[in-house]
Backbone bond lengths (Angstrom), bond angles and torsions (degrees), N, CA, C in turn:
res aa  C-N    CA-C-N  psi(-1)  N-CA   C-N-CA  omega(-1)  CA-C   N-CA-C  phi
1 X - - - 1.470 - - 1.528 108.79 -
2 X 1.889 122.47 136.40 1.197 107.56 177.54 1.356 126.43 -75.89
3 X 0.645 141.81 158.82 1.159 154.40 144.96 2.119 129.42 -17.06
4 X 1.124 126.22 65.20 1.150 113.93 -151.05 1.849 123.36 -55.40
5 X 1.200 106.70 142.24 1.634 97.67 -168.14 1.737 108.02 -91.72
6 X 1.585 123.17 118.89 0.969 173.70 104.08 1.787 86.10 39.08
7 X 1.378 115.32 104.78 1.229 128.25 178.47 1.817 106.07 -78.04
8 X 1.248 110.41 137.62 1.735 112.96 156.22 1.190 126.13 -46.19
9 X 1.436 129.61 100.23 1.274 139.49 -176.63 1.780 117.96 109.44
10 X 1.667 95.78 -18.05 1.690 96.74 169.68 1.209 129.65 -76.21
11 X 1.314 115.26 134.27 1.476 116.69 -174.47 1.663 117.17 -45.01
12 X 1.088 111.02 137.81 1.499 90.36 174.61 1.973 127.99 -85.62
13 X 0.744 86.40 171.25 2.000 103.37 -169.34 1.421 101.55 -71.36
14 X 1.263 126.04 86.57 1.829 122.00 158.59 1.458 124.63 -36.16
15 X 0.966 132.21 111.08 1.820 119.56 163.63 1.112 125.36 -110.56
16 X 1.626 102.11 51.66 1.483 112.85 175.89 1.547 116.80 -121.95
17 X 1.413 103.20 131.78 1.635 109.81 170.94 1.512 109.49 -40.15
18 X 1.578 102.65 127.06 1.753 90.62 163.19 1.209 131.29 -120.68
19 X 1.700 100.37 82.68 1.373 125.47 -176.47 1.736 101.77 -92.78
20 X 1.507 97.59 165.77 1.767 106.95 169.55 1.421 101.41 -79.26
21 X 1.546 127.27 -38.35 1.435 110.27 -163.08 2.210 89.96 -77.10
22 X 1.167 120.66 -25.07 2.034 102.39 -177.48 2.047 90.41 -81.76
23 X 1.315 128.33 -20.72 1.144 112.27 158.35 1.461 134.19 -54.08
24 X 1.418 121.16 -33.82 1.049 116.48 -172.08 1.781 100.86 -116.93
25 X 1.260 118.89 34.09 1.476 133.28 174.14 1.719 98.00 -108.31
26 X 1.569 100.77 -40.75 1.239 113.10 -177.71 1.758 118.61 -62.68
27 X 1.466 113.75 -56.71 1.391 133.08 161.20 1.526 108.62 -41.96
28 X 1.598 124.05 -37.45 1.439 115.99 -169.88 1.541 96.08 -84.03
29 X 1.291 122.04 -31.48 1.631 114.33 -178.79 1.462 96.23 -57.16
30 X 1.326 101.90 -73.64 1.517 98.96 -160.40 1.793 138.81 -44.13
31 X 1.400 89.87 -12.32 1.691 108.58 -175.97 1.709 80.47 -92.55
32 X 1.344 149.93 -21.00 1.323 137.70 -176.02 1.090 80.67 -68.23
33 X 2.242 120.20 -88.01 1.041 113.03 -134.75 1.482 107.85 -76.06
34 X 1.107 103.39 42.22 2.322 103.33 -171.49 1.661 73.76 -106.12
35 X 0.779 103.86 -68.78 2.094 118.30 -168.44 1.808 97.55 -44.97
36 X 1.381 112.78 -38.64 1.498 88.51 -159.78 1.254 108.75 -102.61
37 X 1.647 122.83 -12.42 1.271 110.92 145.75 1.439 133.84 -63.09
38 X 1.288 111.61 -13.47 1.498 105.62 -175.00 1.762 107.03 -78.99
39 X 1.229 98.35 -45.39 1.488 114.44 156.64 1.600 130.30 -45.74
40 X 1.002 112.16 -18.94 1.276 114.57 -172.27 1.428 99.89 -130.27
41 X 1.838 120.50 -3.35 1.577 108.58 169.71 1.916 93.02 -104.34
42 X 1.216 130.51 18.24 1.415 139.25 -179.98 1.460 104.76 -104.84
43 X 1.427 127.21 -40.52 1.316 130.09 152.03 1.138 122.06 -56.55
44 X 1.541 107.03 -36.35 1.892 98.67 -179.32 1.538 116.48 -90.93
45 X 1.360 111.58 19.01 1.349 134.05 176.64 1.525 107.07 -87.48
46 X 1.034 88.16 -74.64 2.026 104.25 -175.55 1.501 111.86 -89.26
47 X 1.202 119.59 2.16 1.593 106.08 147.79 1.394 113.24 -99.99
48 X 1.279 119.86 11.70 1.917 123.83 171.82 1.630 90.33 -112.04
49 X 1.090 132.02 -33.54 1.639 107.08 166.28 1.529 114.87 -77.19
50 X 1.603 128.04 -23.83 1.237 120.20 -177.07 1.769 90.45 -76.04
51 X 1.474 114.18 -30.15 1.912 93.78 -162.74 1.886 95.31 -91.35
52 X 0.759 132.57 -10.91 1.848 120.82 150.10 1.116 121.38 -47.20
53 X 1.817 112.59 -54.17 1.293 117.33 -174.45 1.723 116.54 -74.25
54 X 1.613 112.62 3.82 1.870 120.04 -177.61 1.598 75.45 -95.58
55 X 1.349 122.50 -56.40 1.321 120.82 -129.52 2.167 91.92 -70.27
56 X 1.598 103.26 -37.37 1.737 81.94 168.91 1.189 132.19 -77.85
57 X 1.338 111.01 -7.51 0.969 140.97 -169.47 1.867 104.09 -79.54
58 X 0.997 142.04 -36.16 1.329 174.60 -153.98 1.359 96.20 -113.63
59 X 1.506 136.73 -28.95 1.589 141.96 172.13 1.088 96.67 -81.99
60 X 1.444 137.36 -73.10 1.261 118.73 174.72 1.256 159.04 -44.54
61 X 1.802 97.49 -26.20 1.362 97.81 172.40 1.207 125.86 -86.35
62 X 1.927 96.88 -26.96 1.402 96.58 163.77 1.297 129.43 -62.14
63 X 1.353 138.67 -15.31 1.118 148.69 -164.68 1.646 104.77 -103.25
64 X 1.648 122.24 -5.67 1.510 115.75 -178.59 1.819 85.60 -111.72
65 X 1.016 105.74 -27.36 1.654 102.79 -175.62 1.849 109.49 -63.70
66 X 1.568 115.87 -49.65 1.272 143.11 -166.78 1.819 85.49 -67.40
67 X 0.993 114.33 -48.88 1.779 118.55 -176.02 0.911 115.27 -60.45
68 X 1.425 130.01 -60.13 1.586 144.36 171.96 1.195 119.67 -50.26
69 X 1.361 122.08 -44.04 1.821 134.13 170.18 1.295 92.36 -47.05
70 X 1.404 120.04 -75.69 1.393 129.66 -172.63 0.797 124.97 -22.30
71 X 1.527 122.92 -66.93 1.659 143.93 165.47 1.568 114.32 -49.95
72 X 0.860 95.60 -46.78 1.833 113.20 164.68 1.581 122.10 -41.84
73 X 1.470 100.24 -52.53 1.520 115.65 -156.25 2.076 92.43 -91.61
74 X 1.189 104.86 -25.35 1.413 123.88 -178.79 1.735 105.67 -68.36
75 X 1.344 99.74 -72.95 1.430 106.16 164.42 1.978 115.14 -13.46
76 X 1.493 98.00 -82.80 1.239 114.72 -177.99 1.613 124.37 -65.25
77 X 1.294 100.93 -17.45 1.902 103.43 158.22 1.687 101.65 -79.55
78 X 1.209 124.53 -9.99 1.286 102.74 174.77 2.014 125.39 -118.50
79 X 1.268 70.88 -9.03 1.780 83.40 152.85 1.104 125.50 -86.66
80 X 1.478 123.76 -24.45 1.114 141.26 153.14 1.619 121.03 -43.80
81 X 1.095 102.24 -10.02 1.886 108.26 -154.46 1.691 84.25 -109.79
82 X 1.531 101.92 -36.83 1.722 79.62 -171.34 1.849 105.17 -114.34
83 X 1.771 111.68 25.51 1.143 102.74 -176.62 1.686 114.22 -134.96
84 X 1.414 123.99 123.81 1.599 88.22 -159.04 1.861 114.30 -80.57
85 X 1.006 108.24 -170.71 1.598 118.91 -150.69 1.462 92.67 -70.05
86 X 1.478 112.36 -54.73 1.449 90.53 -173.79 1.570 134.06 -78.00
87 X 0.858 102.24 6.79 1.607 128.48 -178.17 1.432 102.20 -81.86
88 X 1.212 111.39 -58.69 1.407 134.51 -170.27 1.767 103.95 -55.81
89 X 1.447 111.18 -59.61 1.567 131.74 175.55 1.813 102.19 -57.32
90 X 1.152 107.00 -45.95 1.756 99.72 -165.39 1.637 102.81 -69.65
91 X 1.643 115.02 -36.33 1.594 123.75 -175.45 1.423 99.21 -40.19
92 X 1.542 112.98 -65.67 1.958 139.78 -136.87 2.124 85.64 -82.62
93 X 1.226 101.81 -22.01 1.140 98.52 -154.50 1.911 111.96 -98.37
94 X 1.224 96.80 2.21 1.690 116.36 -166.82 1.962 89.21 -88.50
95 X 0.962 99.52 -57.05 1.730 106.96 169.94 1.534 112.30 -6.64
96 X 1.146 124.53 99.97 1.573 122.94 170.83 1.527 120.55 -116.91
97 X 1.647 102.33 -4.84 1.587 91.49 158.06 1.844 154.64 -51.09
98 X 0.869 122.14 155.41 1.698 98.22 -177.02 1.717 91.60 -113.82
99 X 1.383 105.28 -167.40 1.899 125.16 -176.46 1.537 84.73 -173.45
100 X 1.472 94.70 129.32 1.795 102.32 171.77 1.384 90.33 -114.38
101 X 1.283 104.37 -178.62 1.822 120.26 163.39 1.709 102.12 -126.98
102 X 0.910 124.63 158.43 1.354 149.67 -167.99 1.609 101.78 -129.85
103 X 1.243 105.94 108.55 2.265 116.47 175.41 1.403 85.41 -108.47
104 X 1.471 86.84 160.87 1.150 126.22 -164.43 1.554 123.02 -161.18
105 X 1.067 126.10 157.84 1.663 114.20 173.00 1.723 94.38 -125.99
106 X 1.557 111.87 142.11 1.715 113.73 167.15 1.617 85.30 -121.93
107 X 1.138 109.72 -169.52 1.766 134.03 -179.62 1.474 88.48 -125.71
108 X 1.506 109.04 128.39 1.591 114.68 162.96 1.623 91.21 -145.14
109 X 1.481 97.96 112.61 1.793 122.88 171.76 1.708 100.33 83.27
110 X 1.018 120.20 11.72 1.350 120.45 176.80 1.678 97.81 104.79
111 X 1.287 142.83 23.76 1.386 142.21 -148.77 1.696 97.93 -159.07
112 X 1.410 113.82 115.15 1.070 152.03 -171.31 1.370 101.81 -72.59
113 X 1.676 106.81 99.18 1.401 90.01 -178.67 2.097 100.22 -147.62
114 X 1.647 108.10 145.17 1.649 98.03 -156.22 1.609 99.78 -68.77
115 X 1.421 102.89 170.15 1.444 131.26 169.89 1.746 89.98 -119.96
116 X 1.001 76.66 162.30 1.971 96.76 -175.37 1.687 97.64 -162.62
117 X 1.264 86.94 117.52 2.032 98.99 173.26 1.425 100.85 -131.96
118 X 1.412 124.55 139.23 1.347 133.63 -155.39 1.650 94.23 -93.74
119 X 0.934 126.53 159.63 1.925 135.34 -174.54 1.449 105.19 -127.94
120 X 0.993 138.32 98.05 1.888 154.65 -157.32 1.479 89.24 -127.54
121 X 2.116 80.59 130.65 1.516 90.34 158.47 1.380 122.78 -69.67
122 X 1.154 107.21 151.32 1.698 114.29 164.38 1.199 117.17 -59.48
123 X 1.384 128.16 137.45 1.639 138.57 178.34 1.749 112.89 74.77
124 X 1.963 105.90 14.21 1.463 92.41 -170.73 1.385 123.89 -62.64
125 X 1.834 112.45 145.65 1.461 99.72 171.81 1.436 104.60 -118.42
126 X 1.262 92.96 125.86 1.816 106.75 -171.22 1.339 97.88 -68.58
127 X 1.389 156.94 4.02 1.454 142.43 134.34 1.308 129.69 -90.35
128 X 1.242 94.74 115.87 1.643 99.92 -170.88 1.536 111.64 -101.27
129 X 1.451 103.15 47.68 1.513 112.39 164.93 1.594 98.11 -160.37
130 X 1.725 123.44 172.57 1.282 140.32 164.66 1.114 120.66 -67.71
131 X 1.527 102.63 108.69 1.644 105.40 175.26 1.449 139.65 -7.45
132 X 1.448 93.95 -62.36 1.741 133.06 -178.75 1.427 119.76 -57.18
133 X 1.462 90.07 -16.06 1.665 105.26 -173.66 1.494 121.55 -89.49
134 X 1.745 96.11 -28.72 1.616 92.03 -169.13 1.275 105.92 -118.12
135 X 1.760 125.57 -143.72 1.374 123.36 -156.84 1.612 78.78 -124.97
136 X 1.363 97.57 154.13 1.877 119.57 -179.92 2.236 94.74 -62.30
137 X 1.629 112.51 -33.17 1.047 70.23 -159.51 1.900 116.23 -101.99
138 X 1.503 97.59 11.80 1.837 113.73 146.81 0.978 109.00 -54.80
139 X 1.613 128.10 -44.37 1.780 121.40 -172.71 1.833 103.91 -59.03
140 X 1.069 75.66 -62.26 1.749 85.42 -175.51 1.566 110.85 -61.65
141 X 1.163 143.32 -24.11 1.410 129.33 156.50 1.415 110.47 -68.98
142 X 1.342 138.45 -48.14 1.584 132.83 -161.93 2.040 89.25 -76.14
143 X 1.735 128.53 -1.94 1.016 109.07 -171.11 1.572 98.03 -97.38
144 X 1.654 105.39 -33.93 1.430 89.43 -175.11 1.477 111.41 -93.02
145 X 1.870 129.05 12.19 1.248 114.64 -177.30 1.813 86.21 -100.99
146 X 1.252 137.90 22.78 1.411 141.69 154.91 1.878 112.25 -90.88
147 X 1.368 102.59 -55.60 1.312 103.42 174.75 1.169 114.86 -62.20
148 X 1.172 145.59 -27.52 1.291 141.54 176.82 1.773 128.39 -93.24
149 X 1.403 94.60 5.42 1.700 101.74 158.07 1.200 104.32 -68.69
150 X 1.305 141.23 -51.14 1.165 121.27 -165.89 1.441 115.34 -73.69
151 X 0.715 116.05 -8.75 1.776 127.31 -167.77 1.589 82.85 -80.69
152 X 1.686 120.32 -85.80 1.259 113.20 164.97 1.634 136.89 -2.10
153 X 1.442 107.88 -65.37 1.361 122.26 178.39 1.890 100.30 -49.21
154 X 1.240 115.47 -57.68 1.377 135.41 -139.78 1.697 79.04 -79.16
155 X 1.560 120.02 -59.87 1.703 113.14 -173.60 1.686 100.36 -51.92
156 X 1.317 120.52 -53.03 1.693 99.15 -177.20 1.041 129.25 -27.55
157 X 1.941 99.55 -63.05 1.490 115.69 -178.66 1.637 118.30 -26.84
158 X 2.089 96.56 -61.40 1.406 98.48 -172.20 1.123 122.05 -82.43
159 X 1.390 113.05 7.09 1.800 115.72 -160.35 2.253 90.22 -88.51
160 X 1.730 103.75 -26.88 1.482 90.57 -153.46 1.587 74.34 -99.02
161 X 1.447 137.75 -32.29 1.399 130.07 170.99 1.538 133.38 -5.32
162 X 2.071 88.08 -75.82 1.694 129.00 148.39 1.170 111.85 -2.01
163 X 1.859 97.95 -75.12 1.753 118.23 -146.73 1.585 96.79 -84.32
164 X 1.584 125.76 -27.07 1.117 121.17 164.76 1.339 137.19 -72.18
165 X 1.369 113.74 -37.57 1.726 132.42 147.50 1.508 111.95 -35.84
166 X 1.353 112.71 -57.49 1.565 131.81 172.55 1.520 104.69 -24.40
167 X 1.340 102.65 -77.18 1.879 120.00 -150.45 1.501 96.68 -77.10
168 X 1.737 113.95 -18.56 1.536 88.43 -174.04 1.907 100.39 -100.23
169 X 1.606 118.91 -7.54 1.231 89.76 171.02 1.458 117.91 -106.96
170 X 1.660 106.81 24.50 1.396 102.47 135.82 1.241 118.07 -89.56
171 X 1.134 155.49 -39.65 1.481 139.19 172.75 1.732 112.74 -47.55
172 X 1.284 111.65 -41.72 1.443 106.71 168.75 1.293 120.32 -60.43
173 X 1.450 139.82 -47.15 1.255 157.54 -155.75 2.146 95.12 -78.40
174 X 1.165 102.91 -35.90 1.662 118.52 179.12 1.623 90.74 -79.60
175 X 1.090 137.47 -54.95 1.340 116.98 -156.09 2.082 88.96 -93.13
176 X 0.819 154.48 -44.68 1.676 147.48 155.78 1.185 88.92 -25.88
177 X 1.473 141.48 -63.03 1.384 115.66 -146.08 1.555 110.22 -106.38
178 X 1.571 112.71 8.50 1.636 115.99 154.87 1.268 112.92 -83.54
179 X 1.698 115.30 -18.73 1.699 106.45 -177.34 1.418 112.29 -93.46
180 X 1.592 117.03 -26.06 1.040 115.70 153.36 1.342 161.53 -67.61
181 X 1.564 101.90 -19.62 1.579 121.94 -177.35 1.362 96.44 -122.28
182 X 1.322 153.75 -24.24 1.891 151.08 -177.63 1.658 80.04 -118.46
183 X 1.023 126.06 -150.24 1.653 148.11 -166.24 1.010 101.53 36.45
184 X 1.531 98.72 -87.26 2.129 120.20 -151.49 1.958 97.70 -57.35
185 X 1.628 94.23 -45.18 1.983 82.09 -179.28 1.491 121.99 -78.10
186 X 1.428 111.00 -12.56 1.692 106.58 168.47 1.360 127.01 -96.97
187 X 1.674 87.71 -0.29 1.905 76.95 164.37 1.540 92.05 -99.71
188 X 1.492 135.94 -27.96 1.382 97.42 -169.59 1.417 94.81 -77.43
189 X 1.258 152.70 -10.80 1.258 145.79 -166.28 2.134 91.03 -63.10
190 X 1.359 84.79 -70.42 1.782 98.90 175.28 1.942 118.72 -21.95
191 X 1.561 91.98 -49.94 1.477 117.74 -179.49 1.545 100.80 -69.82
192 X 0.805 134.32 -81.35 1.545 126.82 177.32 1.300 125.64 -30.88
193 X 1.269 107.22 -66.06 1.719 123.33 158.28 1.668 110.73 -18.86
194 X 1.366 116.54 -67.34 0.884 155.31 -158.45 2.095 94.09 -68.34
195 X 1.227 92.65 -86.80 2.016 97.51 157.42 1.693 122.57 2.83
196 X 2.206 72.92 -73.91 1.488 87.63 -166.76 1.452 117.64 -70.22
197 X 1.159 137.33 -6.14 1.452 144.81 -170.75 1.262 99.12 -98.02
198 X 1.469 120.06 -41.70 1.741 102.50 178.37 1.164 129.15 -76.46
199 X 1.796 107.54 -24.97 1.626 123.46 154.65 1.203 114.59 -37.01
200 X 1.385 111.39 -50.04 1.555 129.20 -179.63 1.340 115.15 -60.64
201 X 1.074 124.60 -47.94 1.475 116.10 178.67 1.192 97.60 -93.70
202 X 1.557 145.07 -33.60 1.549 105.23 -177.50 1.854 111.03 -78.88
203 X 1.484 129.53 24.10 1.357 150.54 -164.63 1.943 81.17 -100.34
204 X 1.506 104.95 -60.19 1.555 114.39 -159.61 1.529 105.81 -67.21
205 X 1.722 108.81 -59.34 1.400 101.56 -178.39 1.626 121.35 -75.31
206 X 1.462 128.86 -6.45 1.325 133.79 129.71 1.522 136.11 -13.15
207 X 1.338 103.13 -61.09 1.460 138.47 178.21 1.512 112.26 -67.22
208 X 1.439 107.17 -62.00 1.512 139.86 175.54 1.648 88.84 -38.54
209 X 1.441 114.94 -82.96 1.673 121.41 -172.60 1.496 117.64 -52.06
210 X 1.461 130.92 -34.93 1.081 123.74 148.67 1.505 132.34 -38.91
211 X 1.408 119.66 -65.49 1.080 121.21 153.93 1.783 122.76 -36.48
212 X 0.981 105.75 -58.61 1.731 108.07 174.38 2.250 109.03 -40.16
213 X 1.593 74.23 -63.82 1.842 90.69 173.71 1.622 111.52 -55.96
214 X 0.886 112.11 -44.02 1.720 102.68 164.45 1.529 141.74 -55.14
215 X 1.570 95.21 -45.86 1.848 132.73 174.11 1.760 89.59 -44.72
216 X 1.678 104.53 -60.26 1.420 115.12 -143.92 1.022 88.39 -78.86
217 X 1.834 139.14 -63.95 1.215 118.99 154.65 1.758 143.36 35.10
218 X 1.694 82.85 -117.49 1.000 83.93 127.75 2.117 165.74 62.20
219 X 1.591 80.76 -134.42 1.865 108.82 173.09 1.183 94.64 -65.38
């Protein structure tokens, strides 16, 4: 026989024994999932104040990084004005130093997220031409397109941080709101259910002994 389908607004169909020992199986869930939502809506607390505090955090750097390019890119349109192109290209281009980065994984909130620290040679000189040679305001662009690697490095970090913070306090926010809205109300639904049936029979066999006490009465 199928199964009948469950009208809008009808109570739904229990399929639970309603014994004291699935009553008090029921009571031990629910003190779990009472505990582990609270626990797990206390995590989804302070990993939404730690991911506010990336996310301005992620405004700023982008906004000193976006500044510095600028000044940077400014610089070199105006060294440009008093230097010609190929002059300009052979200077930037003499440069044979390297800069690595160094990854890494830490745990921040239980969530796996990279560190990146840049690896510099020792004694580097961020001009890879003679002072004397060029215009003050090439110096000052090759100074702030140096200072602002790290700024760079540091926005990656928090930019993929973010997106990782992101996905896990939506997975948290999904499992809070399965223990809160399905779980926690169908076991007490279960629990009540459950209540009311033993009310019910100790209502019946109540009744039952009265009657007996009367019969005998009575005889």
């Amino acid at each position: 026989m199928k199964n009948r389908k469950r009208k809008r607004g009808e109570p739904m169909e229990l399929r639970v024994n309603p014994t004291r020992m699935e009553l008090l199986k029921l009571k031990k869930r629910l003190r779990v999932a009472t505990r582990g939502h609270k626990l797990l809506k206390d995590k989804l607390d302070e990993m939404m104040k730690a991911f506010l505090e990336l996310v301005e955090e992620n405004r700023r750097l982008r906004n000193e990084v976006e500044d510095n390019l600028g000044r940077a890119f400014k610089g070199f349109t105006m060294a440009r004005a008093v230097l010609s192109w190929n002059y300009l290209e052979a200077a930037l281009a003499s440069h044979r130093g390297q800069t690595g980065i160094k990854a890494e994984r830490v745990s921040r909130m239980n969530v796996e997220v990279p560190r990146f620290t840049p690896v510099e040679e020792k004694d580097k000189n961020i001009y890879p031409y003679g002072l004397a040679e060029t215009a003050s305001d090439l110096d000052e662009a090759v100074r702030r397109l140096n200072s602002v690697f790290q700024s760079l490095i540091q926005l990656a970090q928090v930019e993929k941080t973010v997106e990782l913070m992101a996905g896990e306090i939506e997975r948290t926010r999904r499992r809070v709101n399965a223990l809160e809205y399905v779980l926690i109300p169908q076991i007490e639904e279960q629990a009540k259910y459950i209540t009311m049936k033993l009310e019910e029979n100790e209502r019946g066999n109540l009744i039952r002994l009265m009657k007996v006490k009367e019969m005998v009465g009575r005889g």
